[in-house]
N, C-alpha and C positions, 0 to 999 in steps of 0.2 A: 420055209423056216428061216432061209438064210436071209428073205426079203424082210422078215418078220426085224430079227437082229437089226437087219441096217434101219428101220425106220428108230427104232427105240435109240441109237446112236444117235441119230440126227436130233431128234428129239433132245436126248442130254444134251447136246452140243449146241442148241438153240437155247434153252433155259441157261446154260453156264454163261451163252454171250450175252444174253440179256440180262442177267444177274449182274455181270461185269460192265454193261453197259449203265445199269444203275446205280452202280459204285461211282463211275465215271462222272455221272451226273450230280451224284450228292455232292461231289469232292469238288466238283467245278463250283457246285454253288456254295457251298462253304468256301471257298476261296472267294468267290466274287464278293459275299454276304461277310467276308471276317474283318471288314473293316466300318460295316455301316451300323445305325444305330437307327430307332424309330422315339419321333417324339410327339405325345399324344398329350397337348394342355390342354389341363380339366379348367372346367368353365367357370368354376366358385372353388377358389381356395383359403384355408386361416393358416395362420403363421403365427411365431414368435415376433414380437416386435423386435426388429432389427434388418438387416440384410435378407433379401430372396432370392436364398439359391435356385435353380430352375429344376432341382430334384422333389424340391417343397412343391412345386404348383405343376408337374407332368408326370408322366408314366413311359420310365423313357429304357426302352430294352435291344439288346443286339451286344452287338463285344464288348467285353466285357470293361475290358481298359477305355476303351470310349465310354463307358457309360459312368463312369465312377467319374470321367476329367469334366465332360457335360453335365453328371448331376449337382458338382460340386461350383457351376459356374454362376456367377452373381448377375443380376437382371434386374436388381434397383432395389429400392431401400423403405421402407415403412417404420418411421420411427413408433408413434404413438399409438396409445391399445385403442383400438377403436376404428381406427383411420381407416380409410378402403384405397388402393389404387390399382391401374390396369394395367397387367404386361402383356404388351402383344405376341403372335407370332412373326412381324416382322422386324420388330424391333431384335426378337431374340436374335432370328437370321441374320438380320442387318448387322449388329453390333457385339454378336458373341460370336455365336458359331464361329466366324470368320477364323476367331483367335485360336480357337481349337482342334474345327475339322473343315473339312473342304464340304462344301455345301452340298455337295454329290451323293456324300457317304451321310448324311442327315435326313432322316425323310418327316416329315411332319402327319400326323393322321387326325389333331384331336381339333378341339377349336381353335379358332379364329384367335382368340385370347382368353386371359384369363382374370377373372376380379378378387384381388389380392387383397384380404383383410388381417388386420393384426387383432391377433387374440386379447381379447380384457376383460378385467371384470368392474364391476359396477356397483359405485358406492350411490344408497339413497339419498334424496332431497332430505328426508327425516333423520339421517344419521347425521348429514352436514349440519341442519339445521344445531342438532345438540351441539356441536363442536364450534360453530358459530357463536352462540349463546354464552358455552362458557369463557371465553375469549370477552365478551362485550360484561358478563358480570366480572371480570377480574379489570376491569376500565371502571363501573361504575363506583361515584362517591360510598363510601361503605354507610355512612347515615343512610341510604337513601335505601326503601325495600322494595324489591322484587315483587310486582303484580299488585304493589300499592303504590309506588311512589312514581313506579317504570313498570315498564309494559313491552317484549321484544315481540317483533312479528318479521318475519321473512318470505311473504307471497310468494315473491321469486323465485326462489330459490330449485338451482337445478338438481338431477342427480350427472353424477359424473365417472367417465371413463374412468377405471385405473389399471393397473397390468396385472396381470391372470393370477401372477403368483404371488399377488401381494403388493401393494405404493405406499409411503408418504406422504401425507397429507399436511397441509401447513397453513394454520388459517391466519390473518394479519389484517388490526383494524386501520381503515385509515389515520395516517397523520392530526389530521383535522377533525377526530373524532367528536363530536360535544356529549352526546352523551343525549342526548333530541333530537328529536324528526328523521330526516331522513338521512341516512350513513351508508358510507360503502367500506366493504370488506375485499380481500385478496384473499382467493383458495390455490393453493400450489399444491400440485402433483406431482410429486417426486418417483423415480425408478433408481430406488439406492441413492445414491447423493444423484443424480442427474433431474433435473426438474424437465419432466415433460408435457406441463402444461400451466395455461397460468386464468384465472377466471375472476372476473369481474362479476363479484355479487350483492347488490343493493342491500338493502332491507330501513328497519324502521325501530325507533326506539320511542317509544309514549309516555311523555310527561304528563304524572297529574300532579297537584299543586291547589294549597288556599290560597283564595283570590276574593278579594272586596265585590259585593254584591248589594246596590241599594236596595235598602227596605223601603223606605221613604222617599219622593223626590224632593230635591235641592234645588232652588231659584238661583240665579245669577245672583254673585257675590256675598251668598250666605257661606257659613262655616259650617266645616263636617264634623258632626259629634261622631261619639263612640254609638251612639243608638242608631243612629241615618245607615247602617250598613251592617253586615255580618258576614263573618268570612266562612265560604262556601269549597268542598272538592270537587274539581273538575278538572279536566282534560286542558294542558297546555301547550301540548307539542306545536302545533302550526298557528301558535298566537303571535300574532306579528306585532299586537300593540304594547304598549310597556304595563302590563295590567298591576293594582295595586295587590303586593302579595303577603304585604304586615300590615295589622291594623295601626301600628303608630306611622308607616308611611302614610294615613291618609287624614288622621283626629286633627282638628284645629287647623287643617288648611281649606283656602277657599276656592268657592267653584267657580270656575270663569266662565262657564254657558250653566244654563237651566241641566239640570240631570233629570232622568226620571227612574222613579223605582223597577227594580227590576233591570238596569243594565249594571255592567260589569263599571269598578272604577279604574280609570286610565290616569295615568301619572300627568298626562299634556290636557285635563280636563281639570285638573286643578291648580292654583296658584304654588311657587315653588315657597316653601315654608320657609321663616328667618331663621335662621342659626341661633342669632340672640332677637330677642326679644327688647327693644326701650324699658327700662326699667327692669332687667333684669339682673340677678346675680351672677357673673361670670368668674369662673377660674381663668387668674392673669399671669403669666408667666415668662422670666423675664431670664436670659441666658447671660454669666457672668462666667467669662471662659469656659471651663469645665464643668458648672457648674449652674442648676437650674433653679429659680428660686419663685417659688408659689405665693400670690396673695389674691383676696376677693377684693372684686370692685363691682360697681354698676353701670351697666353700659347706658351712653346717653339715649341712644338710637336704635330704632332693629336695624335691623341686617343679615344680609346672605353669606354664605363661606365664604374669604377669599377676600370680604370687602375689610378698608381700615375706617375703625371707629374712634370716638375719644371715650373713654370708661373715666370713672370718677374712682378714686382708689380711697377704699374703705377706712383706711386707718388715718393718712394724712389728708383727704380731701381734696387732694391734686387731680386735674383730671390731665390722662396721659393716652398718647394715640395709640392702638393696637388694634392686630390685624386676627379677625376671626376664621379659626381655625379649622372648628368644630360647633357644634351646639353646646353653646354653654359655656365655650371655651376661646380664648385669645390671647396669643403673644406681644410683646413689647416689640414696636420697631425698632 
């Protein structure tokens, strides 16, 4: 019986030192453990466009005051939505850690690195497009109409990044707009006033346009009736030649090569027409200070703008030199 007691003794007395030996233990490694931290970068992460904290792209647990000063620690920057860049694990070691904990008390478990993307969202090729368009109808001549007179087309046109929660957009036609053929626009991408992006986007604007079309061919050095041609719609964006686009730009001048029917009429295919005509009635006008004073005469000679003729003046019969102005029309030297 008494053998019985002392083993059950022994017994408690083994379980109490091994209890206390496990206490021992927890407490050792909780001290050695209360200063370290474990950091586990996930291999694809999204972020807010702006600075990356290294709490955004790991899984980083252990003390607690260590985990809060390393979660909050910066590892480089991603301005724009869209953008991707890579933070490593050595970099962070190298050039962070240092600043906060002793590299001992840091343990690394996850990847190698990690590829760091900024969150965006995404405006369509089709919604630019509208926003384009209306930018280039507030440019064009207001005579002029829309899918008759002009024609937009934008092939090119991207769809584009913008931030998560909403950008600015800012469309801007070029300087040099004409308003034909081929234009470029500027699309800006704002985050609140900050512009975070800037995109060169082509596109095309299609003139059409009446233009002289012979019916008849014309031999060298005959004259163009109002019959020889009729003015036809067509497409003029990429006409590089000076085509004729009023029928009185072409009546009564003459052709300097053979034409044949069926081609377009060009301004450098016909003779340049006189202002005045020899024996024509001209308005002659004659400046006396302040003061402009109108009479008809007849010009001796044709002529082109710009040239000085002698006109016979209608009332006295004097013929006096002036300088043709206009069609129809000339000043007193």
């Amino acid at each position: 019986m008494k053998n019985r007691v002392n083993l059950n003794a022994k017994r408690t007395d083994l379980w109490n030192n091994s209890q206390l030996m496990l206490a021992l233990i927890l407490a050792l490694c909780s001290s050695v453990f209360a200063n370290h931290v474990t950091v586990a970068l996930r291999a694809q992460a999204t972020i807010e466009p702006g600075v990356i904290r290294l709490g955004q792209i790991a899984e980083i647990n252990g003390d607690k005051v260590l985990v809060d000063k390393i979660s909050n620690l910066e590892v480089g920057k991603i301005s724009e939505p869209g953008r991707k860049t890579r933070v490593t694990e050595n970099a962070v070691k190298g050039f962070f850690i240092k600043s906060i904990a002793d590299s001992k008390n840091v343990v690394f478990n996850g990847a190698k690195f990690s590829d760091v993307t900024a969150s965006a969202g995404r405006v369509s090729a089709d919604s630019l497009k509208v926003l384009l368009l209306k930018e280039v109808r507030s440019q064009m001549a207001a005579n002029l109409q829309e899918d008759k007179d002009w024609k937009f087309e934008a092939p090119k046109m991207p769809s584009l990044t913008t931030p998560e929660r909403g950008g600015r957009i800012l469309v801007n036609l070029s300087p040099q707009f004409s308003g034909a053929g081929q234009e470029m626009s500027v699309i800006r991408i704002f985050d609140g006033n900050k512009m975070i992006s800037k995109h060169n986007v082509p596109f095309i604007v299609r003139r059409f346009e009446h233009v002289a079309e012979l019916k008849n061919s014309v031999r060298k050095g005959e004259m163009i009736g109002a019959k020889d041609f009729e003015m036809i719609w067509q497409e003029t964006t990429f006409q590089k030649r000076k085509v004729i686009k009023k029928a009185e730009e072409a009546i009564g001048r003459t052709a300097i090569r053979a034409l044949r029917a069926g081609e377009l009429l060009v301004d450098n295919s016909l003779e340049t027409p006189y202002a005045v005509k020899e024996g024509d009635v001209v308005k002659l006008f004659a400046k006396f200070g302040e003061s402009v004073v109108q009479i008809n005469a007849i010009a001796q000679k044709s002529a082109f703008k710009g040239q000085t003729i002698s006109v016979k003046n209608m009332d006295t019969g004097k013929n006096i030199l002036a300088t043709v102005s206009k069609s129809g029309e000339a000043w007193v030297n």
